[in-house]
Residue, then its C-alpha position, 0 to 999 in steps of 0.5 A: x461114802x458116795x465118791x460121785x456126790x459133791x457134799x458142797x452145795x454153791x449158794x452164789x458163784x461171782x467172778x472176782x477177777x479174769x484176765x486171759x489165762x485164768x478166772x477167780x471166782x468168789x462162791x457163797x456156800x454151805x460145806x459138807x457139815x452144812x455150815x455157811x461158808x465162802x470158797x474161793x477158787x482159781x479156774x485155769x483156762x489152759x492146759x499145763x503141759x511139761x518135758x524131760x528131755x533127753x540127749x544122746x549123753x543121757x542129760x535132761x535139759x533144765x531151764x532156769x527162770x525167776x518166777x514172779x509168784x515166788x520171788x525166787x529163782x527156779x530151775x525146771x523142766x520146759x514147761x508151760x501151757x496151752x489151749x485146752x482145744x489143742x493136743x497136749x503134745x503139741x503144746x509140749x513140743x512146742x515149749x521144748x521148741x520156744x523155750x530150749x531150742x530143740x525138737x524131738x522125734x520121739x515121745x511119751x506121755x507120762x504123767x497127768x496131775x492136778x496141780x494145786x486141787x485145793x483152790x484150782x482146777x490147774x491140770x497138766x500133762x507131761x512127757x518124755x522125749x528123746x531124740x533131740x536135734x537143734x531148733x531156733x529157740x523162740x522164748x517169749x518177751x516175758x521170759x529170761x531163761x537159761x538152759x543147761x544140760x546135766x546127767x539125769x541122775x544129778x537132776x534127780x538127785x536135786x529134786x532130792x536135796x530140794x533144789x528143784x522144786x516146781x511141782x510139775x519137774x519134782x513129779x515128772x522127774x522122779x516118774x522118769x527114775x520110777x520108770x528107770x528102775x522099775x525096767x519101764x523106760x523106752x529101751x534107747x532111754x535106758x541105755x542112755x541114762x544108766x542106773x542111779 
């Protein structure tokens, strides 16, 4: 099979529905078999980005929020989006700012996804931080956010029992404990963490 050939052939393409942050467009096909079909996809216009951050005490710093979607309350990582012309740890860093009120001296990229491939082109970039200090907190209008602090390991350990579930933080969580385990972590990361 060729991987660089797309077997879907897009007879009409129509925006649905857009406002600023995504586009939904309707699209008249024929699928890989050659039947008629319609496809719907969500195209984001922003960049997903997300962090786990970590204090002195080997706490990662979660943020609590209601989630409209779902209907359900969720704990995560600081996560959110930006411009797609902006660099990814830019918009990173300023999530953990508006959001936990706190910068961090030091970074890592870690993870790159593609969040929900079957009916979107959602992509995210996310990292590791460290070094944390205080910073004014700036949520926006829209959000109602807690922040809590709890050891790195109990974080892991409620994506285990489903707890957490946002995509973005299971993913992101679990790479840093791959890491961990696999001696990968940045040297003052380790320390601080520990084993399992």
């Amino acid at each position: 099979m060729d991987e660089t050939k797309n077997p879907w052939t897009v007879l009409s393409r129509a925006t649905a529905y857009e406002n600023q942050w995504i586009r939904v467009d309707h699209c008249e096909v024929l699928s890989p078999a050659g039947g008629p079909g319609i496809y719907g996809t969500v195209h984001y216009k922003g960049l997903a980005t997300g962090v786990v951050p970590v204090d002195e005490n080997g706490n990662v710093i979660l943020v609590g929020q209601y989630r409209f979607p779902l209907g359900v309350y969720s704990w995560e990582i600081p996560e959110g989006g930006g411009a797609k012309d902006v660099p990814a740890l830019e918009s990173a860093q300023r999530e953990l700012r508006e959001e936990c009120g706190l910068i961090a001296k030091s970074w890592t990229e870690i993870l790159g996804m593609d969040l929900s491939n079957s009916v979107s082109d959602e992509s995210s970039v996310t990292f590791l931080a460290w070094d944390l200090a205080e910073a004014p907190a700036e949520p926006e209008e829209t959000e109602q956010l807690q922040v809590l602090r709890i050891p790195f390991w109990e974080a892991v350990a409620r994506v285990k029992r489903g707890e957490i579930r946002d995509a973005m933080s299971v993913a992101t969580l679990l790479r840093v404990a791959l890491m961990a385990l696999q001696g990968e972590l940045p040297q003052q990361i380790a320390a601080t963490i520990g084993g399992v």
